[in-house]
N, C-alpha and C positions, 0 to 999 in steps of 0.2 A: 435538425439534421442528423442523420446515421447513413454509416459506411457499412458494407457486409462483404464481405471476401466470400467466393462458394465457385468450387471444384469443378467441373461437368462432369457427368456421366455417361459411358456406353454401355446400352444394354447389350445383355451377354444373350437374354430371350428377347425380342422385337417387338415393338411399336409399331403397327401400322395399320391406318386406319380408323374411323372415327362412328362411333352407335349414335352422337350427338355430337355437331360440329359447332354449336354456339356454347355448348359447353365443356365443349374437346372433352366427352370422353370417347375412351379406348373401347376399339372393338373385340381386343384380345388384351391378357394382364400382360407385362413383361418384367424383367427382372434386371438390373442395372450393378454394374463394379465404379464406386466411385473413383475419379483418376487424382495423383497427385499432382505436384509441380503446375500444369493446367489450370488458369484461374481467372473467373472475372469477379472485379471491383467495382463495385456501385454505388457511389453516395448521393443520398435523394437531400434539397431543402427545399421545406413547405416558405413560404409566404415571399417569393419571389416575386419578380415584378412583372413576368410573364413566363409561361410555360416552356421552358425550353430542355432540350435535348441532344446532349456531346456524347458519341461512340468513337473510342480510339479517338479522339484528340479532333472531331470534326464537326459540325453542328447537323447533327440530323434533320432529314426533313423526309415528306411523303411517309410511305406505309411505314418503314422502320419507326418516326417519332411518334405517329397516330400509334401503333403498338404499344408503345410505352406508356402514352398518355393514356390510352383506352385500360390499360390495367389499373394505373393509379386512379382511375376514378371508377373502378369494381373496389377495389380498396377503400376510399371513401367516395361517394358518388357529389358530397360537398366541399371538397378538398379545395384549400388556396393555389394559388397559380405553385408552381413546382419549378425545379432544377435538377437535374440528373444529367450526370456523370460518369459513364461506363467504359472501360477499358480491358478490354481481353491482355494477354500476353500469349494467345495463340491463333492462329489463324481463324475468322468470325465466316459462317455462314457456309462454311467447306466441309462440311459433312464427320467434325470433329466437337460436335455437341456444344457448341459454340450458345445455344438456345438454351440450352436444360440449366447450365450456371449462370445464364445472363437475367432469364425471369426467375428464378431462385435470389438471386441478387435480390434483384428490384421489389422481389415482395417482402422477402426480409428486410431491406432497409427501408421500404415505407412503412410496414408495419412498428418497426424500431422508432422512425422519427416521428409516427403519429401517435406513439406511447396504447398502441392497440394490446391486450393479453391475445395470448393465443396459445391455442396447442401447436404440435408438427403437424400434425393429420391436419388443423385448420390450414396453415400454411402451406400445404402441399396440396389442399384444394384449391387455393388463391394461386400458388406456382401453376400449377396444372392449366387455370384456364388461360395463361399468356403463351405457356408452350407445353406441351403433355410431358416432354422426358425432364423439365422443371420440375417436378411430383415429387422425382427420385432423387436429387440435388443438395434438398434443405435436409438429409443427412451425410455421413461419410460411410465408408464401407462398403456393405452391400446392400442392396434395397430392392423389394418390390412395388411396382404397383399395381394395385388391386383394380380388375376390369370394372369392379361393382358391377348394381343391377337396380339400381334405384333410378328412377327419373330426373330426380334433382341433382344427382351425383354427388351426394354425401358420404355415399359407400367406396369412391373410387378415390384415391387415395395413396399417396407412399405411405411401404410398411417396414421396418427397418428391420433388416433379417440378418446381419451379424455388424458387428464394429470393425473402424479400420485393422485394429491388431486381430482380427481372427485368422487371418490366412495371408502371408506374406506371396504376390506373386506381382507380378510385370506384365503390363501391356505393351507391347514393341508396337509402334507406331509410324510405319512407312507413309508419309505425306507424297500421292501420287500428282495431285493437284492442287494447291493450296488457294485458288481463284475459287469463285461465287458458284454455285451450283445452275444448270442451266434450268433446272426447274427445280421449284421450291419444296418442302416435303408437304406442307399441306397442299398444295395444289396434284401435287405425284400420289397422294391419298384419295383424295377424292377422285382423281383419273383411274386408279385401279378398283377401285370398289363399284365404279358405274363401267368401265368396259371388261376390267381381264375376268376369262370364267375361270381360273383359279381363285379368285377372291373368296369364295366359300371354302373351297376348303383348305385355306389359309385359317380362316376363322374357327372353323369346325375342329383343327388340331395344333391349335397353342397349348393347350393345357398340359401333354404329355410331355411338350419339352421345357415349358416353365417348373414343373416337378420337378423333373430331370435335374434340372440346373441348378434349384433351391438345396435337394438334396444332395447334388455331391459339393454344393458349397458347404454345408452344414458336417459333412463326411470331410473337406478337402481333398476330393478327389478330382481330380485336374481332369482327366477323361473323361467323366462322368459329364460333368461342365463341359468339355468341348465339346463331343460329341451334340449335347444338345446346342449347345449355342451352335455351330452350323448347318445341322439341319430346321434350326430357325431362320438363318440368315437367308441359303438357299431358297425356303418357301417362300420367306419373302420376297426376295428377287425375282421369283417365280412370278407374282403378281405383278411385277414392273414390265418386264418380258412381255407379258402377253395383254398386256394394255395398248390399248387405241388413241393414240399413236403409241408406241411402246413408249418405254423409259428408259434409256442405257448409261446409267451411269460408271459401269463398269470400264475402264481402258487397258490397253493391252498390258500392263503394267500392273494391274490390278489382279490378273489373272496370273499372271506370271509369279507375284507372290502367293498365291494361292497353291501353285504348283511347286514354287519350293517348299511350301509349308510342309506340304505331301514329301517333298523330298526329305526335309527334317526327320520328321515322325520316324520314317523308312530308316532312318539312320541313327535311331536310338530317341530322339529328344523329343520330350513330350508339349507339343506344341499345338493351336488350334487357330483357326483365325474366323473375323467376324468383320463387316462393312455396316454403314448405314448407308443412308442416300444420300452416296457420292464417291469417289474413286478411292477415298484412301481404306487403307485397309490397317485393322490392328492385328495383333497378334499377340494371346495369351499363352503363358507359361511361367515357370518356376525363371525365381531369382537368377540362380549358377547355370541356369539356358541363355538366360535373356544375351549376354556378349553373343554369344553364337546365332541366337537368332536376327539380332542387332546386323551380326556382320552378314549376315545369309542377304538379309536385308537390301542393304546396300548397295548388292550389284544391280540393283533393280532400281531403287530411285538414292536421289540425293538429301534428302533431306526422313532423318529418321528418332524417335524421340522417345526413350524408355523409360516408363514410367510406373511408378507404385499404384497402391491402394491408397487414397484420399482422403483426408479426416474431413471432420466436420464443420461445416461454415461456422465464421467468425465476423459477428456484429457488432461493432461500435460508435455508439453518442460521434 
């Protein structure tokens, strides 16, 4: 048996998209802010008397337990019947990375209880094929992952590009929907790659703003980083948009904090914001902003959650 406590991640540059979908890799790298407080728990034990599967306190069943189980046996493909025990303490499957720290979880604590060695880079290859932004998870701080270019995807990869103490800042986290996404991100992935004719060059111009972002994390410069994290976020969206049938998971709420964001900025505070797939929206900036952006927040939805930089997962027997 082993338990692993691990963070989720929001990338600051995008995920979206797949070159290889049996082996989830990424069609562009992206770059990730591990989050504090945000946490799933996972404890696996092998030689159980049947394979079973509890999320948040419920016994899973259909594609959620098949997910699990189909990991734990890329993990060992001879593996004893299993037990697993996962509990978020944040909203699961609502577009707040609920994935990236649940399969980070689960391969760290099978690899703990099946006494496997491993490097990160192994382990964030093992994360990666349960959910892609699991790559960036199995550390704290800041991280990329590498798009690679190899077939096997050995090359694609989390790379750990500063520690939690390098740069103290806050993600404000306006929860606009806290319910299940109407469409799933792998399925809203492969919908934009086969219909929106933005999808090229989505692909064709990641690199300028993963730069972007690596360097003024490495500088601390908070503009530097915004700036590109939303003209990622936008071209993403960009491909949701123009997908057959489209994609919207934007709600008028969503949009709304987007325009105070803009109202912020205009008014001195140096603030940025960034979405994945689904209504809520974060919002990055410095520490002595974050009350101000907190309360800007607020008038827009009820539910809002300020958060640090995230250290590194913790595995224990």
């Amino acid at each position: 048996m082993a338990t692993a406590t691990v963070h989720p991640n929001i990338a600051l540059v995008k995920y979206w998209g797949k070159r290889d979908r049996d082996l989830n890799l990424p069609s562009t790298g992206s770059l990730s802010m591990t989050l504090s407080d945000f946490a799933t728990t996972t404890s696996v034990v092998f030689g159980a008397a049947q394979d079973e599967v509890m999320i948040n306190g419920e016994l899973a069943t259909g594609l959620p337990a098949s997910r699990v189980l189909k990991h734990l046996d890329l993990i060992q493909p001879d593996r004893a019947p299993a037990r697993v025990v996962s509990t978020n303490n944040f909203p699961t499957a609502a577009g707040l990375a609920s994935s990236s720290s649940g399969f980070a979880a689960l391969t760290l604590a099978a690899l703990k209880a099946l006494n496997i060695d491993h490097t990160p880079a192994q382990a964030s290859i093992l994360a990666r094929q349960g959910s892609g932004s699991a790559s960036r998870s199995i550390w704290g701080g800041f991280v990329e992952w590498r798009r690679g270019v190899k077939k096997d995807g050995t090359d694609s990869h989390g790379l750990h590009i500063a520690p939690p103490d390098h740069w103290k800042l806050n993600m404000v986290i306006a929860v606009v929907d806290q319910g299940q996404k109407s469409v799933g991100s792998t399925e809203g992935m492969l919908r934009t790659m086969a219909t929106s004719p933005m999808y090229s060059a989505w692909v064709s111009s990641w690199q300028k703003d993963l730069d972007g972002a690596r360097q003024g994390i490495l500088d601390q410069d908070l503009e530097m980083v915004g700036r590109a994290m939303e003209a990622s976020t936008l071209k993403m969206f960009a491909t949701m948009f123009t997908s057959s049938p489209p994609i919207r998971y934007w709600r008028p709420a969503s949009v709304a904090i987007q325009d105070e964001v803009s109202k912020l900025r205009k008014a001195g505070i140096n603030c940025w914001w960034t979405m994945d797939a689904g209504p809520n929206v974060k919002v990055l900036c410095e520490p002595e902003d974050a009350p101000a952006v907190a309360d800007a927040l607020q008038h827009h939805v009820e539910d809002v959650h300020t958060l640090g930089v995230g250290g590194h997962p913790v595995v224990e027997e």
